[in-house]
N, C-alpha and C positions, 0 to 999 in steps of 0.2 A: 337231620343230624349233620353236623358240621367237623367235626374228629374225620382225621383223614387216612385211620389204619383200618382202611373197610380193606375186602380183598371176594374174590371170585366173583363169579355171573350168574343168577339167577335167571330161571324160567319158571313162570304162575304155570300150574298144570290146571287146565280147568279139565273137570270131568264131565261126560254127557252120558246118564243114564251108565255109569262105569267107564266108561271107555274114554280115552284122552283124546277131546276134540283135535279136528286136522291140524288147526292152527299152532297146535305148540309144539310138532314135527315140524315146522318153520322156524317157530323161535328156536329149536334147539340147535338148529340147523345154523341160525346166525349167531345164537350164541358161542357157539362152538369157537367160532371164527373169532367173535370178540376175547373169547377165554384164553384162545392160544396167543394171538396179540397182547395180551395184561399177561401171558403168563403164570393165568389161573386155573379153576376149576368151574366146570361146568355143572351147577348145581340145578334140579330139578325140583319143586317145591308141590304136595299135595296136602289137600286140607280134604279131611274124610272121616268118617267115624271107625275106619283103619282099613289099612290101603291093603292092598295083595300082596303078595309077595310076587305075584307075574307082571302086575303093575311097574314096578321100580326093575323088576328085569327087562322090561319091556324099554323102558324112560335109559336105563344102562345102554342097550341094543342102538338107539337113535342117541349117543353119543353124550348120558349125564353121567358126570363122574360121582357127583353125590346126590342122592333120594334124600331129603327130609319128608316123611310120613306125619305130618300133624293130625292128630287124632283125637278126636273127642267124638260123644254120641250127638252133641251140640250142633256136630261139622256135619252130621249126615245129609242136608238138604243146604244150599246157600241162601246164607242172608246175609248183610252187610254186615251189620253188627257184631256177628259170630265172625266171619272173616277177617274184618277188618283187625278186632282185639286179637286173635291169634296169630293173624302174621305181621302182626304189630311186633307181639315178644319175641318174637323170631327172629325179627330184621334188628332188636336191639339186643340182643344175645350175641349173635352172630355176624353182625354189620357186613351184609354185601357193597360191593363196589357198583354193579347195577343188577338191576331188574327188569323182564322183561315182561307185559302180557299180550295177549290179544287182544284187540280191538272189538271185541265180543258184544252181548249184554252185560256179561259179567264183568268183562275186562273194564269197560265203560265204567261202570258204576262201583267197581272195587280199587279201582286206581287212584283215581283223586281221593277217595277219603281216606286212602293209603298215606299219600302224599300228604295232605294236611296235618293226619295225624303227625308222622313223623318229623314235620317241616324239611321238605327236601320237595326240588319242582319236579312239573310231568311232563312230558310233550305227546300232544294225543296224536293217532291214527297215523303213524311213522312209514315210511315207503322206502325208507334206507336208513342203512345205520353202520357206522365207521366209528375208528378212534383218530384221533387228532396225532400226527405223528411223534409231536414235539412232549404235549402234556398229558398223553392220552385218554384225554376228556373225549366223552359219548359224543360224535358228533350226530345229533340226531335232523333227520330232513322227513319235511312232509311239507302236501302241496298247501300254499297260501293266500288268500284274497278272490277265493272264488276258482282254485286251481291256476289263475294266473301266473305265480311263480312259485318256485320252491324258495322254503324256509330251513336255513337247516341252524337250529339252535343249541346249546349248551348249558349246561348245568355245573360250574367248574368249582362253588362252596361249599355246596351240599352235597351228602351220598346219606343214601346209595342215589344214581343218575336211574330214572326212571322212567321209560316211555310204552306208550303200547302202538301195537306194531298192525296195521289189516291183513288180515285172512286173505289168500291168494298173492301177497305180492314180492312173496320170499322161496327162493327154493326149500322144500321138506329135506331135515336132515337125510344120510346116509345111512343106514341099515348094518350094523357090525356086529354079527350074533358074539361074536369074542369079547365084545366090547363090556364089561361087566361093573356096577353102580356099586357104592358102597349103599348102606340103606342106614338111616338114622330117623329112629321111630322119637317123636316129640308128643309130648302129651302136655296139653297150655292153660294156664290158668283161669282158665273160662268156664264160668257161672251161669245159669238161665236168667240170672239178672242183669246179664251185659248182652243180651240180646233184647231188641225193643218189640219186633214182631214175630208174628208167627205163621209159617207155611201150612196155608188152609188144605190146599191141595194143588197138584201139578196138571194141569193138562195138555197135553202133548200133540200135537199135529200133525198126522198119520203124511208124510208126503208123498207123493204122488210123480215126484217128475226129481230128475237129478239137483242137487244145490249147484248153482253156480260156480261155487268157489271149490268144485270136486270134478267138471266136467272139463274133460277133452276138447269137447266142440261144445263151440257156441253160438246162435245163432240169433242176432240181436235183429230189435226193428224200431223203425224212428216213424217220427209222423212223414215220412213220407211216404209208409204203405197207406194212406188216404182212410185209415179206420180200423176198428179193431180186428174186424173181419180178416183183416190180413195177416195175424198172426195166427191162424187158422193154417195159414198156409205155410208159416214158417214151423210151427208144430209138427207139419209134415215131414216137412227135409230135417231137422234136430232128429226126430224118432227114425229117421234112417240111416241118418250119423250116427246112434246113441250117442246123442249129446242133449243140448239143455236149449230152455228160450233166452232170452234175453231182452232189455229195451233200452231204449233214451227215457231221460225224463221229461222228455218232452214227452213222450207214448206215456208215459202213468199218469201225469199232471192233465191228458186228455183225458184219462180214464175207462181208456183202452186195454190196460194190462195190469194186473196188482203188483203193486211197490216191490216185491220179493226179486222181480225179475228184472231190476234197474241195475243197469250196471254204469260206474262213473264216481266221483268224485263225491256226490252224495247220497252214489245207491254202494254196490256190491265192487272194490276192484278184482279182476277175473287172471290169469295169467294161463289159458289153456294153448295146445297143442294146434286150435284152429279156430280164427274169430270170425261169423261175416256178419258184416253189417251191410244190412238192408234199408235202403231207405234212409239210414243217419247220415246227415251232414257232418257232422265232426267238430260240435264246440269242443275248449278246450276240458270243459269239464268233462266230457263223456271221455275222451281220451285219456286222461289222466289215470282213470278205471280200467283200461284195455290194452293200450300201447305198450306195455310189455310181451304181448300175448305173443308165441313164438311163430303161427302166420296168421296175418290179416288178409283177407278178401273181400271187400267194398262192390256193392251194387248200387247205383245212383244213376239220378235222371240230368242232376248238375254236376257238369266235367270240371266245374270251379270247389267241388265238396275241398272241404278241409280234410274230410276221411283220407280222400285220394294221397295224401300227403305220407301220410304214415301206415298206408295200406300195399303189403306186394303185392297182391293184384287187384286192377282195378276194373270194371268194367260201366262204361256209361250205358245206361238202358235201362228198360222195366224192368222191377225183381218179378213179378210176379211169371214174367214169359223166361228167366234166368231159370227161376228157381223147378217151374215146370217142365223146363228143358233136363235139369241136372237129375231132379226125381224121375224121370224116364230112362235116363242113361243109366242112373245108377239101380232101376230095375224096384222100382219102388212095391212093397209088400212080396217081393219076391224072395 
């Protein structure tokens, strides 16, 4: 869309099994910030075969001023198709100024075809996001060429300005039980003929250990622990932190740890309470994933790591004689 009387901020609400994945307590979080800047509304968006009413109080509570409820029995499980057509008529009813998703499965695969349909661009997997003081164009940044540098691009013809944003690298809105949504129940003109596939069946992945993008601590490991065997060990000290594993991609691409627990630039970015890496040297892609995190603590055999860089503390030595020192102190299965 190219008409330039669009107006408020959108956030995609994705739902998991009901509940409003983490990530859109971040977008509301930075929407918020964008809304009060334009001098708008913070608008919430849910597509469901129809939403709660604890839902859109809920979505109120983390700071939206408006719930659109898009409802059809169509919407009860995602697929593109059904997604796309319905907050298609929505965004051309309604013309936001931007839109915000997650960097999801979903986000991934419901943005661009968003985008195309409505001809307006997207900037994927965003790490920040500002307005322009002057024009107040989305100034959207994410890293570029390998994480080498940041990109921060604009959208300044088209609206709505559209990007999605990765899980972990934004602070979770505020919590204002007073804070209360208007709610606006939409029902869209979608047919089982504008849908091309159909959901066989879901299955679900009982997990087992914290997500990364929810844990406190983290305890990452690089091919310097010499093998898989060593995250054996770092499993230890996580489960006494209740925190999470973590790796390089260099530790997945060996084939030492499954892809879930990469964290970096082409795995998970993390922003927790306490990161240590083991064993990682510090490309700039793994940093790019972690260097937010509020402390860093680096174990390394090279006083030259790039980690040591952006790490508060640093210790040169074995992890493995570290990390058996700290699980004693800290009184391990006790």
């Amino acid at each position: 869309m190219t008409e330039r009387n669009s107006k408020n901020v959108w956030v995609f609400v994705e739902l998991r099994e009901g509940h409003i994945a983490p990530v859109v307590l971040e977008l509301l979080g930075e929407g918020k910030k964008l809304a009060q800047g334009l001098g708008e509304k913070l608008c919430a968006v849910v597509l469901s075969d129809g939403a709660d009413a604890s839902l859109a109080e809920q979505l109120g509570e983390y700071g939206a001023d408006v719930v659109y409820s898009v409802e059809s029995p169509l919407l009860a499980k995602y697929t593109t198709d059904g997604f796309t057509t319905a907050l298609t008529e929505l965004i051309r009813n309604e013309r936001p100024e931007i839109l915000l998703f997650g960097a999801t499965h979903v986000g991934r695969d419901l943005a661009p075809r968003l985008a195309a349909r409505i001809n307006t661009g997207l900037t994927a997997d965003c790490t920040s996001l500002a307005l322009d003081e002057e024009t107040k164009d989305l100034m959207q940044t994410r890293p570029a060429f390998g994480g080498n540098l940041m990109a921060t691009i604009r959208c300044p013809e088209h609206r709505p300005q559209m990007a999605t944003v990765r899980p972990g690298v934004m602070d979770k809105a505020a919590c204002d039980k007073a804070h209360k949504a208007e709610l606006i129940r939409v029902a869209p003109a979608l047919t089982a003929e504008d849908i091309r596939t159909e959901v066989v069946e879901t299955v679900v992945k009982k997990l087992t250990e914290i997500p990364l993008t929810e844990a406190r601590v983290i305890v990452s490991g690089g091919l310097g622990l010499g093998g898989p065997e060593g995250f054996a060990l770092l499993r230890r000290l996580a489960a006494r932190l209740g925190g999470a594993v973590g790796s390089s991609r260099a530790a997945v691409d060996a084939g030492w740890i499954d892809p879930t627990h990469q964290v970096g630039q082409t795995g998970t970015t993390v922003k927790p309470d306490v990161y240590i890496a083991c064993g990682i040297s510090g490309a700039i892609q793994h940093l790019a994933g972690m260097k937010e995190s509020k402390l860093i603590v680096a174990f390394n055999t090279n006083p030259d790591a790039p980690i040591f860089e952006v790490a508060d503390y640093g210790l040169v030595g074995d992890y493995k004689e570290v990390i058996e020192s700290l699980l004693e102190k800290l009184g391990e299965g006790a």
